[in-house]
DOMI-698085 format. One line per 4 residues: number of its first residue (from 0); their letters; for each residue x, y, z of C-alpha. Coordinates in steps of 0.25 Angstrom, whole numbers, plus 5000, padded with zeros to 4 digits. Each point is the difference from the previous one (the first is absolute). Layout:
N
NUM) a) X:Y:Z; ... $
//
This chain:
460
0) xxxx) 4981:5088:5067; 5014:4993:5000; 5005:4995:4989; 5010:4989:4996 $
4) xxxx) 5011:5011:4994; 4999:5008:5014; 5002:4986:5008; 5012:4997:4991 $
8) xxxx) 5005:5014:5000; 4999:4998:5015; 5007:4988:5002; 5011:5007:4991 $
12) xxxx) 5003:5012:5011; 5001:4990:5011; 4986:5005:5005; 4997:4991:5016 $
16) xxxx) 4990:4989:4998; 5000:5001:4983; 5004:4984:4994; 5003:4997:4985 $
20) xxxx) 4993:4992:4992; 5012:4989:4999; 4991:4989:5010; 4990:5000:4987 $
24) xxxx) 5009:5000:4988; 5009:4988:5009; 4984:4992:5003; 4992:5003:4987 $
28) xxxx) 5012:5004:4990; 5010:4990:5004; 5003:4985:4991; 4990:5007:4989 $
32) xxxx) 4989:5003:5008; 4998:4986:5005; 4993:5005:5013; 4993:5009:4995 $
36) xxxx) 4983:4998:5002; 4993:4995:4988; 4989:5006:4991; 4987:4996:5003 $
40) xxxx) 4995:5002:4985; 5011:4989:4994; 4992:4989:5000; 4994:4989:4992 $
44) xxxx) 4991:4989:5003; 4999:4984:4992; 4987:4993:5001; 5004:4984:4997 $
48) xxxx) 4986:4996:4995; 4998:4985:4996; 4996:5000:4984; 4996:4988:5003 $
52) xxxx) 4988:5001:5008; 4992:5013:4991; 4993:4997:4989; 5006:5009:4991 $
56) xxxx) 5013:5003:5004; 5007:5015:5001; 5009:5003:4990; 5014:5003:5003 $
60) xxxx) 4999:5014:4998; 4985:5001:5008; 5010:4996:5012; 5009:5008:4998 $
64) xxxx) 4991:5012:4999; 4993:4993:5013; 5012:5001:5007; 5003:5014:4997 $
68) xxxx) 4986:5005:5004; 5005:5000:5015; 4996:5015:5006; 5004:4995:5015 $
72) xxxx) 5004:4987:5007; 5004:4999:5016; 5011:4991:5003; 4997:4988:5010 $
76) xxxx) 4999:5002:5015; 4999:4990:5011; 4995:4999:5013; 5004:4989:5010 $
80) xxxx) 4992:4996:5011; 5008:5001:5012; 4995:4995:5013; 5008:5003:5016 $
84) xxxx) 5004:4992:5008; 5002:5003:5014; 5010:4989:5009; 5004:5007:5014 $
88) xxxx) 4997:5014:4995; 5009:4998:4988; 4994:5005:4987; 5002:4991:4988 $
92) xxxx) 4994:5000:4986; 4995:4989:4991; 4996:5001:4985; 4988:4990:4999 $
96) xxxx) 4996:5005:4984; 5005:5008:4988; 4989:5008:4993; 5001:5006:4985 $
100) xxxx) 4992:5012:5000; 4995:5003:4986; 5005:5007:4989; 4992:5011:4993 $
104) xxxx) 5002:5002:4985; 4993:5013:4992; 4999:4998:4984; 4998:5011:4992 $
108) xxxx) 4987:4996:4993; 5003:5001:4985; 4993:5002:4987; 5003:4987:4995 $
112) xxxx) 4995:4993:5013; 5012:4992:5002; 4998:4999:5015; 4987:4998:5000 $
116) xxxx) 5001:4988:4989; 5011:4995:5010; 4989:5001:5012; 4989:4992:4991 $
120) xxxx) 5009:4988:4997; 5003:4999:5015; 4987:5003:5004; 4992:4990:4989 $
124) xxxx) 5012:4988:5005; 4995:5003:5014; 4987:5002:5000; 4987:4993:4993 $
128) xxxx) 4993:5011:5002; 5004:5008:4985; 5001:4987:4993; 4987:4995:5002 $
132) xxxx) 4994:5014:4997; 5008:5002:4987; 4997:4987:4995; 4983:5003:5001 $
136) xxxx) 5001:5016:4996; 4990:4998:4990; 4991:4993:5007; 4990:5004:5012 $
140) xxxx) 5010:4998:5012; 4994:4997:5015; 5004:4992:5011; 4993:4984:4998 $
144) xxxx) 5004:4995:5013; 4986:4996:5003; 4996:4996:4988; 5000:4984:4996 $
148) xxxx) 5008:4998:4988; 5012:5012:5001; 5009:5004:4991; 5010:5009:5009 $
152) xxxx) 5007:4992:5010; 5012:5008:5002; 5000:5014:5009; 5011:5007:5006 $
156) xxxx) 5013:4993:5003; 4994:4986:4994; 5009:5003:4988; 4994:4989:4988 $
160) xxxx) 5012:4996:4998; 5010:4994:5011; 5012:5010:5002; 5012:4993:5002 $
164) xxxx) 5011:5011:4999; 5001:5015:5004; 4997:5011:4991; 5011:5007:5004 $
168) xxxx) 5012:4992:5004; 5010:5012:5007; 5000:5018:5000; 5012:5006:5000 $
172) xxxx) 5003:5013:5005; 5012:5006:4995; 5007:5012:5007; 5011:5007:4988 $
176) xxxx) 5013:5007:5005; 5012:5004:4990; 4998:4989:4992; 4998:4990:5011 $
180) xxxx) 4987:4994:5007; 4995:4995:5011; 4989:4991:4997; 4988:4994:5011 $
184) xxxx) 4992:4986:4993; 4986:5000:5006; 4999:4982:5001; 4986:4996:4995 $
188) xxxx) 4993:5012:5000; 4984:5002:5001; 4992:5013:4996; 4994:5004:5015 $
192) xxxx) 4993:5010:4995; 4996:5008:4986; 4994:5013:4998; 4998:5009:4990 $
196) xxxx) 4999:5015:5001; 4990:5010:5001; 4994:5007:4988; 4996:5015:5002 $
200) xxxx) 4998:5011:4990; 5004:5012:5011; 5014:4995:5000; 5004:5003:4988 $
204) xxxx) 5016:4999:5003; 5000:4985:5005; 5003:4987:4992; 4996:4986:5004 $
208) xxxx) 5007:4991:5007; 4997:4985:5004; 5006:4996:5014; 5000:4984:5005 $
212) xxxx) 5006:4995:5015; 5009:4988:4997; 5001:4988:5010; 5013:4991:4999 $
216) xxxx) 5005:4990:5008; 5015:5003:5000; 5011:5009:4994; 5012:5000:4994 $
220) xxxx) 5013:5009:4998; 5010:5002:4990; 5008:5011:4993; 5010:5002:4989 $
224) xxxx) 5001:5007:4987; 4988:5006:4992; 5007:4992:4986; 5003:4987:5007 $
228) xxxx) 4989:4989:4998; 4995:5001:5014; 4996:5013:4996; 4986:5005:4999 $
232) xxxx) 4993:4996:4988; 4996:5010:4989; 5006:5011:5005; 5005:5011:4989 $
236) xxxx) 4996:4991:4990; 4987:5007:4996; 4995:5012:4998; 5012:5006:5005 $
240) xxxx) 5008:5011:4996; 5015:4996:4997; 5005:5013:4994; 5009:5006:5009 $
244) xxxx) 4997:5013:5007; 5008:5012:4995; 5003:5004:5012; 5010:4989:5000 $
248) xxxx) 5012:4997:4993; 4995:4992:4989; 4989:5007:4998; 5008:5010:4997 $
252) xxxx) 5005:5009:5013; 5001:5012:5006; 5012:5011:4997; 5003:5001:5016 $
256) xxxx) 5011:4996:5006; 4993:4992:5013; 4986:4994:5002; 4994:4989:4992 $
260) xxxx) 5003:5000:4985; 5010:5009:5003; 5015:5000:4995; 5006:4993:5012 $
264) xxxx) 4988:4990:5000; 5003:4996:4985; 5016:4999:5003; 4997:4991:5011 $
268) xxxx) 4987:4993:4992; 5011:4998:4989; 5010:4993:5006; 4992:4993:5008 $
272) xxxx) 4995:4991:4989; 5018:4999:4995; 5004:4996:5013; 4987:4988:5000 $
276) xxxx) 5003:4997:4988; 4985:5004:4994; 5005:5008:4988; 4990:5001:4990 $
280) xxxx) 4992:5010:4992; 4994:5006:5013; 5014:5004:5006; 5004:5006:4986 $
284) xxxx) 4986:5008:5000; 5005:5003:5014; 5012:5005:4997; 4996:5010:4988 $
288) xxxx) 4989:5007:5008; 5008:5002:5011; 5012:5006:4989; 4988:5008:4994 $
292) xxxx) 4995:5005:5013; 5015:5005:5005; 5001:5008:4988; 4989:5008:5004 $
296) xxxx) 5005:5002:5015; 5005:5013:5003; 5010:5004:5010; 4991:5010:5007 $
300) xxxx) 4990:4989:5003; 5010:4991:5003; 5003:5009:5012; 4989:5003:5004 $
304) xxxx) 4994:4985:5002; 5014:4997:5006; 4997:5013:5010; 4986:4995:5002 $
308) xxxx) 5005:4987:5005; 5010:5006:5007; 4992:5010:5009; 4990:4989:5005 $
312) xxxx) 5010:4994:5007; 5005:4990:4992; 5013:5002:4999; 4998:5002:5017 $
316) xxxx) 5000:4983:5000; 5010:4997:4990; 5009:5007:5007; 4998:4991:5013 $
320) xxxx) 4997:4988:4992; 5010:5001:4989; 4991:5000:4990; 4987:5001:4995 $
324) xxxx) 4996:4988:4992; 4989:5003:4989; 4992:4986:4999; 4996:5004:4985 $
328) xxxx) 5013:5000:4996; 5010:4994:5010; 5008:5012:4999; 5006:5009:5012 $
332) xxxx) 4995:5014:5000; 5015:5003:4997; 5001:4991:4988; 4987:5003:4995 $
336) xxxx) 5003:5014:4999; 5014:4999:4993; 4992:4988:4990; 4990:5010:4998 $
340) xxxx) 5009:5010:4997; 5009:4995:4991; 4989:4995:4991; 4992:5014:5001 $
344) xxxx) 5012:5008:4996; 5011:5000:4991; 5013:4994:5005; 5010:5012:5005 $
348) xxxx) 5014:4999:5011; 4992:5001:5012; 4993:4988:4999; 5012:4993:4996 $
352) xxxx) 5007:4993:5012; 5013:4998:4994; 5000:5016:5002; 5008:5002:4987 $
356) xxxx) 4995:5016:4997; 5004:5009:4990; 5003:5016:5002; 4989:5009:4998 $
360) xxxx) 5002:5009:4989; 4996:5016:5004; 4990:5007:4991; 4992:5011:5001 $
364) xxxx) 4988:4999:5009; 4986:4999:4994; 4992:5011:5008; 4988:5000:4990 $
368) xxxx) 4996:4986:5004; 5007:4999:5014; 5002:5006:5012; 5012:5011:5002 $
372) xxxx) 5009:4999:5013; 4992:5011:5008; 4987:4995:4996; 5003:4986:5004 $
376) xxxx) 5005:5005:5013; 4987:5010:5004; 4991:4987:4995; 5007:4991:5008 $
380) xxxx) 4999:5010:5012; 4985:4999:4997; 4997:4987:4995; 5004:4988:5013 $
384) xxxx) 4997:4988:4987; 5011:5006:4991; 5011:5002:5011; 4998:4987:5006 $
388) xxxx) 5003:4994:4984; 5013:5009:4999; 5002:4996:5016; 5000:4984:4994 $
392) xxxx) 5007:5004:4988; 5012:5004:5009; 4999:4988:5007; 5002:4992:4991 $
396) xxxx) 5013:5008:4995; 5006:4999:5015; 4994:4987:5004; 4991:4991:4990 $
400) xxxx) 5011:5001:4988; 5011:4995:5009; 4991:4988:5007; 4998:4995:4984 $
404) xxxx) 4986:5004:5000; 4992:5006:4988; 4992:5013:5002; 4988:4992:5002 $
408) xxxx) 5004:4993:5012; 5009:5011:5006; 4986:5007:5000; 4994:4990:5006 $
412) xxxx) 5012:4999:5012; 4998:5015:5000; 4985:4999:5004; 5002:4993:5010 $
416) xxxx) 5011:5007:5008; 4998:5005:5012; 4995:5013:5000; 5014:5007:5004 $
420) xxxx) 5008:4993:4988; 4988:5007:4992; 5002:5015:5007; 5014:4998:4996 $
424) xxxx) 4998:4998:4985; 4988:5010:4999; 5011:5011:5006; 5010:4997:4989 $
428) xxxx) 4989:5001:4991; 4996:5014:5004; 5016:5002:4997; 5004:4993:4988 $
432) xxxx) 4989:5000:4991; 5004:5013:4993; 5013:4992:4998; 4993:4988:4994 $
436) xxxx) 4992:5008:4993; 5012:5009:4993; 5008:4987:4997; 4987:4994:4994 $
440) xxxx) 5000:4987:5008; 4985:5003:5006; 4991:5005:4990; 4986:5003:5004 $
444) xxxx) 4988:5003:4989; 4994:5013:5000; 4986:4995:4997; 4999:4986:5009 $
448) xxxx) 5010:5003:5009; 5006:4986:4997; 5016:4999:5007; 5007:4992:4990 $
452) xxxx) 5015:4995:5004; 5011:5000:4991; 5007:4986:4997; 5014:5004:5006 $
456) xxxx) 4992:5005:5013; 5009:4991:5007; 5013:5007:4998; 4995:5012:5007 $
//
């Protein structure tokens, strides 16, 4: 079965019929993401119920809770009735009536029977039926229609008291994305329908639910910010967990160099908050677990992710697009590297671009713990990962240094060559590594096989 490396790989060697993934990243990727679909499972639901009306009111926190009890809502859908017309064989069409087909709302049936306390205040306001029966539970109850002198006279909707206003004034609906909503106000909504769920011992996995059809006469739109006013009501505020996850970079990070949590994605997190001016305990929380989590980097894993990126094609589209915007970070590919880089490692010449270097002092070569000159060369013969670091490390001697880039960018160029520039280096790596070797300005460990570069690389 295909997979998404091969279709990238193919795109790579110029393969006929084989397209990149640039039309996706430019739709979905593009202004942060902000035509990309939303979640189905963001979502939260506020049920306007008139106080006024019940005889015991909720309390603030039994709405809350009722509005957080939601498993599933559909959204409205409309049906006009359309009628055609027909004048000298020309077809025309005429919408006569606007329906609102109902909405269906799924509770989860809880322990504390919130929704089914919400269901007997609407159902005791609108029907006589369990107010007459309640009020004569301890006595012999029977229908005295026929009998002279009654003392039941209300059934059914004949509520015994005259209901001026609506138990529920609105439903809103509200649909969450990055921080944002879009909300749909179900105007004057009645309970079509109410049903509770089916109890049976052989399922012994389900959970109750409670599902009613909502009827309304109109709706309304709007959209903004989850914080402003408009907002939806009660949401985050309880039972809601506000610690932030550790997988991100207040809660603590991740030691990589890309992905979320990351060493870019707490540079850019960072000075995010500086240049908005929302400095405040969180950004310096930010900033020393992003330190913390550098620190713990090391160069072998550094390259490794960056080739990981590289090899799926990444590096393919920044070098048509100029560049590769990370929308965690706002940083380039290019830049995140060199950011990630000069906090990951300590500061040496080559990742200073004023290129002032110093001379590399001779000493004798360490073979306990590295690599001779003919042992690099046979591994290098062998091992197509390792030449291709020596091939880069050239590179940036003939080409990076003098264009002003540091290693980490001049790799990132050298992946992306064409794959003749690459043939060209990996041949001069076949020949000069015992040189670089010998002179002690490519080191590669013994054990993990780790190339390490010397500072003065450049003057090569």
């Amino acid at each position: 079965m295909p997979s998404i490396n091969n279709f990238i790989q193919g795109f790579s060697d110029g393969l006929p019929g084989m397209k990149d993934f640039r039309h996706a990243s430019r739709l979905y990727v593009d202004d942060a993401h902000k035509l990309a679909p939303k979640h189905k499972f963001l979502f939260h639901v506020v049920f306007d119920i008139d106080d006024t009306v019940a005889v015991k009111a909720f309390t603030e926190a039994e709405r809350l809770e009722l509005d957080m009890l939601v498993k599933s809502v559909t959204l409205p859908s409309y049906n006009f009735d359309v009628e055609e017309k027909v004048q000298y064989n020309k077809k025309m069409y005429v919408s006569k009536a606007l329906r609102y087909e109902p909405v269906n709302i799924t509770f989860h049936d809880d322990h504390a029977n919130t929704v089914n306390a919400f269901w007997k205040k609407y159902y005791e306001y609108n029907v006589a039926d369990p107010v007459i029966l309640n009020e004569r539970l301890q006595q012999d109850v029977k229908d005295d229609y026929y009998q002279e002198n009654r003392s039941i006279t209300k059934w059914g909707l004949d509520t015994p008291k005259k209901r001026k206003k609506p138990f529920l004034r609105n439903i809103q609906i509200f649909a969450l994305h990055k921080q944002r909503f879009t909300s749909f106000t179900l105007v004057n909504p009645v309970i079509g329908s109410f049903a509770h769920d089916e109890l049976n011992q052989a399922d012994g996995a389900g959970v109750m639910a409670n599902t009613m059809q909502i009827l309304y006469e109109t709706v309304r739109y709007n959209s903004g910010l989850v914080k402003s006013p408009a907002g939806p009501r009660g949401f985050a505020t309880l039972h809601y967990d506000r610690e932030p996850s550790p997988l991100t970079v207040l809660g603590g990070g991740t030691n990589s160099l890309f992905g979320p949590g990351g060493i870019v994605d707490g540079i850019g997190s960072v000075f995010g908050d500086i240049s908005r001016g929302q400095v405040n305990l969180g950004t310096i929380l930010k900033g020393i677990n992003t330190y913390n989590n550098a620190k713990k980097l090391k160069k072998k894993d550094v390259k490794e992710e960056l080739k990981g990126i590289v090899k799926d094609g990444v590096l393919e589209v920044g070098k048509q697009a100029g560049s590769i915007t990370n929308p965690v970070g706002a940083f380039s590919v290019g830049t995140a590297v060199a950011a990630g880089a000069l906090l990951a490692t300590s500061k040496g010449s080559t990742d200073d671009k004023t290129n002032t270097n110093t001379t590399l002092q001779n000493s004798t070569p360490d073979t306990v713990n590295f690599l001779t000159a003919d042992e690099s060369y046979n591994l290098i013969e062998s091992n197509t990962t390792i030449k291709d670091e020596i091939a880069s490390s050239i590179y940036y001697k003939d080409i990076g240094s003098r264009k002003n880039l540091t290693v980490a960018e001049s790799n990132v160029e050298f992946e992306g060559s064409p794959s003749g520039v690459k043939n060209i280096y990996r041949s001069k790596a076949n020949t000069n590594i015992r040189k670089l070797v010998t002179e002690g300005y490519i080191k590669i460990n013994r054990t993990s096989q780790d190339v390490s570069l010397s500072n003065e690389i450049a003057n090569l």
